[in-house]
C-alpha positions in Angstrom: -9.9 11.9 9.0 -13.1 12.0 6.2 -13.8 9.0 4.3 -13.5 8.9 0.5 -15.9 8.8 -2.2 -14.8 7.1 -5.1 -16.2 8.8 -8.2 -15.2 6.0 -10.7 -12.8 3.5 -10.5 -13.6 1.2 -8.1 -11.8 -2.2 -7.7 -9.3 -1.3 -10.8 -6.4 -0.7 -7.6 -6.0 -3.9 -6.7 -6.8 -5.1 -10.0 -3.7 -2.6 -11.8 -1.6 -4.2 -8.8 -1.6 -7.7 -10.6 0.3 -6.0 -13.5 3.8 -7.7 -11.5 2.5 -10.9 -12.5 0.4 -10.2 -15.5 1.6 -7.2 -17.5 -1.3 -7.1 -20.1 -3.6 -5.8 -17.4 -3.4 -2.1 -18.0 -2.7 0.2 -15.1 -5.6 1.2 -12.4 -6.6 4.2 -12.2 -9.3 5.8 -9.3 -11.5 9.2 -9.2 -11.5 10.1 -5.7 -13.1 13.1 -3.6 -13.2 13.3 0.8 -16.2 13.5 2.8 -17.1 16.2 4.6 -18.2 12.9 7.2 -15.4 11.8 9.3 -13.5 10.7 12.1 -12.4 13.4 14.8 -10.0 12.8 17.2 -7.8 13.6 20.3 -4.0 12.3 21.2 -2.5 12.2 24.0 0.1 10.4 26.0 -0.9 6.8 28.0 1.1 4.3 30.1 4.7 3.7 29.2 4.3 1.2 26.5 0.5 1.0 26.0 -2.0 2.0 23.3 -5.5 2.9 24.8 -8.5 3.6 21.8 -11.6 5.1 22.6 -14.3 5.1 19.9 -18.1 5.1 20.0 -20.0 2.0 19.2 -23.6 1.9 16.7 -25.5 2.5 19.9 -23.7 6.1 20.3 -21.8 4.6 23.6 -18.0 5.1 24.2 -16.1 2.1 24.4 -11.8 1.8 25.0 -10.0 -0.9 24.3 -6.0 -1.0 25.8 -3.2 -3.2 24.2 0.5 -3.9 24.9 2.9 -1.7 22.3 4.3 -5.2 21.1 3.9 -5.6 17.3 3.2 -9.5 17.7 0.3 -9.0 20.3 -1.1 -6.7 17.8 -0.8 -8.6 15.3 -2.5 -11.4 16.7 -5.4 -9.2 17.8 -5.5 -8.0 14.1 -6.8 -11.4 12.9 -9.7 -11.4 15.3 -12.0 -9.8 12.1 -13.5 -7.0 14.7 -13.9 -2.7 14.7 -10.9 -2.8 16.9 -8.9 -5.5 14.7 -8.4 -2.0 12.1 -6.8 -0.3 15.4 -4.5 -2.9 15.9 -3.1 -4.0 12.4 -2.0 -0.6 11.8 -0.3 -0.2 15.0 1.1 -3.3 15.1 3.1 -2.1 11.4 3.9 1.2 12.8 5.6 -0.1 16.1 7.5 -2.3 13.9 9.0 0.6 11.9 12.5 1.7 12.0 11.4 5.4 12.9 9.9 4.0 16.0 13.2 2.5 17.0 14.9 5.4 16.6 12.2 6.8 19.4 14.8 8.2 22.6 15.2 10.3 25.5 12.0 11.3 27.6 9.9 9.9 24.9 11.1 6.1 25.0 8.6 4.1 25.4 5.8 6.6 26.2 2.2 5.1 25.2 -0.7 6.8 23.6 -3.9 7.4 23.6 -6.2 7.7 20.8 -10.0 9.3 21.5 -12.3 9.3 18.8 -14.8 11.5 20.1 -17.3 12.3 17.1 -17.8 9.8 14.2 -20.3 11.2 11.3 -18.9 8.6 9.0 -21.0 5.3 8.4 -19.6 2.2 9.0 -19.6 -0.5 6.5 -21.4 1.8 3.7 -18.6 2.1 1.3 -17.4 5.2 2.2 -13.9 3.5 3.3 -14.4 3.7 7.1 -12.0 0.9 7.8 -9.2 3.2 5.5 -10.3 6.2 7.6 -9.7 4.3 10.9 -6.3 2.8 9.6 -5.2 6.3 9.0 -6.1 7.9 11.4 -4.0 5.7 13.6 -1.3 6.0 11.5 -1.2 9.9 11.8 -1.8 9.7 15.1 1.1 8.1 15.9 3.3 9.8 13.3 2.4 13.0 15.3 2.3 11.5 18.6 6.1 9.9 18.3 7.5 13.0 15.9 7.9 10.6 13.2 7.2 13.2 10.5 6.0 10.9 8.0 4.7 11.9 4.6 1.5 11.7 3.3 2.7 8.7 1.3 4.3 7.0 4.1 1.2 7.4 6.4 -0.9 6.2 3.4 1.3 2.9 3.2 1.3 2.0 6.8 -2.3 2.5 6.8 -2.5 0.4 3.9 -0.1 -2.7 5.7 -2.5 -2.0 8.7 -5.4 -2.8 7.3 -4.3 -6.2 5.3 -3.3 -7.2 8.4 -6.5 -7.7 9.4 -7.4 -10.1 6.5 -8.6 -7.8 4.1 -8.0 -8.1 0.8 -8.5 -4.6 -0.1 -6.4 -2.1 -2.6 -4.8 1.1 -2.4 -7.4 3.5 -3.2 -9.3 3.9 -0.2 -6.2 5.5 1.6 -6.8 8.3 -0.4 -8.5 10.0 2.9 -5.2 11.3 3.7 -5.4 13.9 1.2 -8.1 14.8 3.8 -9.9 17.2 1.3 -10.5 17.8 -2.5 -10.3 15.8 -5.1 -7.5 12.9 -6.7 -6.6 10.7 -9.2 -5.1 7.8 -8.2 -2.6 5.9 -10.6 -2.2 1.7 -9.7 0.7 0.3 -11.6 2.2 -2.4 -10.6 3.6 -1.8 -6.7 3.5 1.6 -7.6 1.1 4.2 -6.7 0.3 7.6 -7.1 -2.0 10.2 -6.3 -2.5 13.9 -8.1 -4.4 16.3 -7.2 -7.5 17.7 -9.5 -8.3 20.8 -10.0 -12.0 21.6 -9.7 -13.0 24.3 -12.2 -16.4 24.1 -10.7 -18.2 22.8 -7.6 -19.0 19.1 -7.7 -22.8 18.4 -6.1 -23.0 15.1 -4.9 -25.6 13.3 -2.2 -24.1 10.2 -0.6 -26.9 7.7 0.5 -27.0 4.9 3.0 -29.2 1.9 1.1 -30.6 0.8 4.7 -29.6 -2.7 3.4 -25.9 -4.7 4.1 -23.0 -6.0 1.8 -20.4 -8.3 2.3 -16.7 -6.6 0.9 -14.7 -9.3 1.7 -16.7 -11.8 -0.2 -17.1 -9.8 -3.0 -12.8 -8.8 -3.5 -13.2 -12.2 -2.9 -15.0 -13.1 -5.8 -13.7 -10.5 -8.1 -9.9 -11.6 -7.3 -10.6 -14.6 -9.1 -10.4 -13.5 -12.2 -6.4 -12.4 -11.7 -3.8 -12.3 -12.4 -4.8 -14.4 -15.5 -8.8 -14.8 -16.7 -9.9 -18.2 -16.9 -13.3 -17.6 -17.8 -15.3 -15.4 -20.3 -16.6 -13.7 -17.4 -13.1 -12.7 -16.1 -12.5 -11.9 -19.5 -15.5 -9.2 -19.5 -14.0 -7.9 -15.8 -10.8 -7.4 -17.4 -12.3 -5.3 -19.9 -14.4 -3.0 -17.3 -11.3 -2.5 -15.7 -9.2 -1.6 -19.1 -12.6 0.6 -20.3 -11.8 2.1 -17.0 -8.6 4.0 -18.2 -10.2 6.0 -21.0 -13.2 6.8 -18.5 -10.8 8.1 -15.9 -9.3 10.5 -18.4 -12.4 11.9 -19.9 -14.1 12.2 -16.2 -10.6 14.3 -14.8 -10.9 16.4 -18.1 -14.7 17.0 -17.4 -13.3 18.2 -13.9 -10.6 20.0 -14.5 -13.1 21.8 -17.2 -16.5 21.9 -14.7 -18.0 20.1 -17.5 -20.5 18.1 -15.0 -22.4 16.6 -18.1 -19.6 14.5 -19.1 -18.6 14.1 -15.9 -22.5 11.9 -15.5 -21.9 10.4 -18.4 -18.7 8.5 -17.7 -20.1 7.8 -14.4 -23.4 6.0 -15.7 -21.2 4.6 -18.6 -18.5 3.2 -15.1 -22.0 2.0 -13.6 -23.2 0.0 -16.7 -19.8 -1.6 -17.8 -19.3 -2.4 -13.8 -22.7 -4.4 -13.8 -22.1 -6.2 -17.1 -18.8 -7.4 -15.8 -19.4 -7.9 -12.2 -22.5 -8.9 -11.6 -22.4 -12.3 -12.5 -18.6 -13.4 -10.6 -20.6 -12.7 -7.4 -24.6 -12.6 -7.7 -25.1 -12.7 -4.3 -23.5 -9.1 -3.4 -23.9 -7.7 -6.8 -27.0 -7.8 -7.8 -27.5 -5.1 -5.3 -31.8 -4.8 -5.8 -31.6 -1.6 -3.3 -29.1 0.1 -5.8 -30.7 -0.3 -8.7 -34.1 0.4 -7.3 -32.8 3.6 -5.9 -31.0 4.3 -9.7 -34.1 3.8 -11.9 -36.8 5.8 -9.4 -37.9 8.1 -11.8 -38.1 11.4 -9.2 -34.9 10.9 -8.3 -33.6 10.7 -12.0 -35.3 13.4 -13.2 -33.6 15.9 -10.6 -30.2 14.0 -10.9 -27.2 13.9 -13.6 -25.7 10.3 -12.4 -26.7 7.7 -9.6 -23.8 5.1 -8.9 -23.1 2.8 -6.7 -20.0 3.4 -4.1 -17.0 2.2 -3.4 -17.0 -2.3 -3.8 -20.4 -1.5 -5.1 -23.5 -3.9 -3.7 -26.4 -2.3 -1.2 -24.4 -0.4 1.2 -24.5 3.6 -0.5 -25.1 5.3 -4.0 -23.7 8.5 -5.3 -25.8 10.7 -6.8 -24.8 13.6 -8.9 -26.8 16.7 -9.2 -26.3 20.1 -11.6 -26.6 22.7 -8.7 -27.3 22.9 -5.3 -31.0 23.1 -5.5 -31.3 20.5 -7.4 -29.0 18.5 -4.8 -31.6 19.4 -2.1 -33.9 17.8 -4.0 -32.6 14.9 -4.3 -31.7 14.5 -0.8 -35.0 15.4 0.0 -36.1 12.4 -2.3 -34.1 9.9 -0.8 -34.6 10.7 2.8 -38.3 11.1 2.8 -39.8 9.1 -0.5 -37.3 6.1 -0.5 -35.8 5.7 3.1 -32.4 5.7 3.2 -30.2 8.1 5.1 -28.4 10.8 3.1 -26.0 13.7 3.1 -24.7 16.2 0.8 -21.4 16.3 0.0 -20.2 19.3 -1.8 -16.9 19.6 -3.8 -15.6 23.6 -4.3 -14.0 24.7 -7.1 -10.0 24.7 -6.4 -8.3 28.3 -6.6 
């Protein structure tokens, strides 16, 4: 399961989700590309009636952690606010679906074990690794019981999974269970979609760790103020990002679909400017990010670099950086890693056939 870059777009899915109760707010909408950096894993059948994880911690070490297949257990262990809380939200909402009572024969009741062997995604860097987790689980169990979910279905459960935890997240990061390429993802309302792009051309991107920390729950936190209704001037002006955001989204898809990676930079330093005169000031703390804009205005970097933007909730966690070619993408990584610190990988988009 990769994680997900978000291009442009960030925050306007749970924002375009307040349309129900404030219809003035136009619809989301969400860039989206996968990682080549993922989660790998391995399923397997456990103990009648039990769900065994293994994962590796920071340190590199392998860790398990084994839970009764009882919806309510697991949902209390989803509000503990820990890695494995992720694990069990989601499988607390897919034991509680109908498909999983239909489960008979040889396989009632069968547990199953999940072993996530190799994990080249970060954690906590934007990059949706909680979304990536939630998924994974729920495809794991989708294949494990037969369930034969869609993509759309997995995507939902993975989406309940995760709010179960607490998190006041959106819809977008689910997107990693396109597993590859890139999408456009459409928030109106309760209803979502997600299209595939066409890439006329290959998309050069370097994905950076800052080497600093953010908070995402405090800053949906203190973005969700401003909706359903603004209240403020400052809401006012995030309302506006996130309407901006529409015309953005179409002129960024058409610079895709086209392999036009000039405007492509420019809606994404035009998303990264409108984002920080919006944002900033509904939560200081988070947003203010120093790292981020350091890293944006070093002037190496720039020079070998069509766009630098934050990722994902934004703050210090990652930047996105842009780049004309592959050389010049080397370059850059070779900038980040060795002149400013922080931990990088490419991240290469091909051109769709």
């Amino acid at each position: 399961m990769p994680g997900r870059l978000c291009i442009l777009g960030e925050h306007t899915d749970w924002a375009g989700a307040h349309r129900v109760e404030n219809p003035t707010i136009r619809p989301g909408y969400c860039i989206v590309c996968c990682t080549n950096e993922g989660l790998h894993a391995t399923v397997s059948e456990y103990e009648s009636g039990f769900l065994f994880f293994e994962y590796r911690d920071a340190q590199g070490l392998m860790k398990s952690i084994s839970f009764p297949l009882n919806a309510d257990q697991l949902a209390q262990q989803a509000s503990e606010g820990l890695y494995f809380s992720y694990i069990c939200g989601t499988a607390s909402w897919m034991v509680s679906l109908p498909k999983m009572q239909g489960v008979s024969g040889d396989s009632k009741g069968k547990g199953i074990k999940i072993c996530n062997h190799t994990q080249t995604l970060p954690m906590q860097k934007g990059l949706s690794s909680s979304a990536a987790i939630c998924t994974l689980v729920a495809q794991s169990f989708s294949a494990h019981y037969n369930l034969d979910l869609t993509r759309d279905e997995i995507m939902d459960c993975a989406f309940h999974g995760e709010i179960m935890t607490g998190s006041k997240c959106g819809r977008m990061d689910q997107a990693v269970a396109m597993g590859g390429g890139v999408g456009m993802m459409k928030f109106d309302g309760d209803k979502t979609t997600l299209s595939v792009i066409h890439v006329a051309a290959p998309l050069y991107f370097v994905v950076c760790d800052l080497k600093r920390g953010k908070d995402t729950k405090k800053i949906l936190n203190d973005l969700q103020r401003a909706f359903p209704h603004p209240s403020t001037p400052e809401h006012e002006k995030f309302h506006s990002y996130c309407s901006n955001n529409e015309e953005l989204s179409a002129a960024a898809i058409k610079a895709i679909e086209a392999g036009n990676l000039q405007i492509l930079a420019t809606c994404m330093r035009a998303a990264q400017a409108k984002f920080d005169e919006s944002a900033i000031n509904l939560c200081p703390l988070e947003l203010t990010s120093p790292r981020l804009h350091e890293v944006m205005a070093y002037a190496p970097l720039v020079a070998v670099s069509l766009a630098i933007k934050g990722v994902g909730s934004q703050g210090d966690g990652s930047a996105q950086i842009l780049c004309l070619d592959q050389d010049a993408q080397t370059l850059a990584l070779s900038i980040l890693v060795d002149e400013l610190g922080c931990d990088a990988f490419p991240l290469t988009v091909p051109h769709s056939f």
